[in-house]
C-alpha positions in Angstrom: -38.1 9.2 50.6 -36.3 7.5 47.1 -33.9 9.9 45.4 -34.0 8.3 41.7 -31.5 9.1 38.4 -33.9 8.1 36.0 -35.4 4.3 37.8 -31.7 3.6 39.2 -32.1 4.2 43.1 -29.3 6.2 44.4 -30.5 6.7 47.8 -33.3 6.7 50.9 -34.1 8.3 53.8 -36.7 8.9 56.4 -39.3 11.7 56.3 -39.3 13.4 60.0 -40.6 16.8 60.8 -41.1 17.5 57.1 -37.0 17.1 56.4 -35.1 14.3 55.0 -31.3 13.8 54.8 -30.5 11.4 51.6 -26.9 9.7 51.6 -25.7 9.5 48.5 -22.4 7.4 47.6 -19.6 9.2 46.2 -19.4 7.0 43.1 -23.2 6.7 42.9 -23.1 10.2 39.9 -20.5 10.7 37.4 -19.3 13.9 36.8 -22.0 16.3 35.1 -25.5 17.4 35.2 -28.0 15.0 36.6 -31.6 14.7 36.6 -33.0 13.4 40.0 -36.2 12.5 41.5 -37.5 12.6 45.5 -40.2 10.7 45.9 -42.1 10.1 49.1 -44.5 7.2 49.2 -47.0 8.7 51.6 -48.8 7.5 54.3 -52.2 7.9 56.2 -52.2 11.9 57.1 -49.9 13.2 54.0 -50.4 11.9 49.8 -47.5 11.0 47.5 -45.7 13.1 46.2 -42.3 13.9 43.9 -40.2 16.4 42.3 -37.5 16.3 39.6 -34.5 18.7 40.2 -31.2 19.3 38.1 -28.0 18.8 39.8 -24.4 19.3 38.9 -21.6 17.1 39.7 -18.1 18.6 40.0 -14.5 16.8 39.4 -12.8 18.1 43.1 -9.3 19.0 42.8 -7.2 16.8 45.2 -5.0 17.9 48.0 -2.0 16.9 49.8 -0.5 18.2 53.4 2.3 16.9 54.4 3.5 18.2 57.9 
């Protein structure tokens, strides 16, 4: 599995029991909305395949304990 923004690669991950967890790096998307794309390659029992989804990107709001 490839999770694209536009041709940039932003992540990977392997296809296993028809789930895949995707790490993406916290400076890989800017704050906003995104358009990305899974892709899965295939192989001999399942065909390619990919899907485009919208995703929005929030600024978090920092905090600070102090004990």
């Amino acid at each position: 599995m490839t999770l694209l923004e536009g041709t940039r690669e932003i992540g990977t991950g392997t296809l296993s029991g028809g789930t895949a967890d995707i790490t993406v790096a916290g400076d890989a998307l800017e704050v906003g909305i995104h358009a990305l794309t899974v892709q899965y390659a295939g192989d001999g029992a399942h065909e390619a395949g990919s899907t485009t989804v919208s995703v929005t990107v929030a600024k978090a709001d920092p905090t600070l304990a102090v004990s």
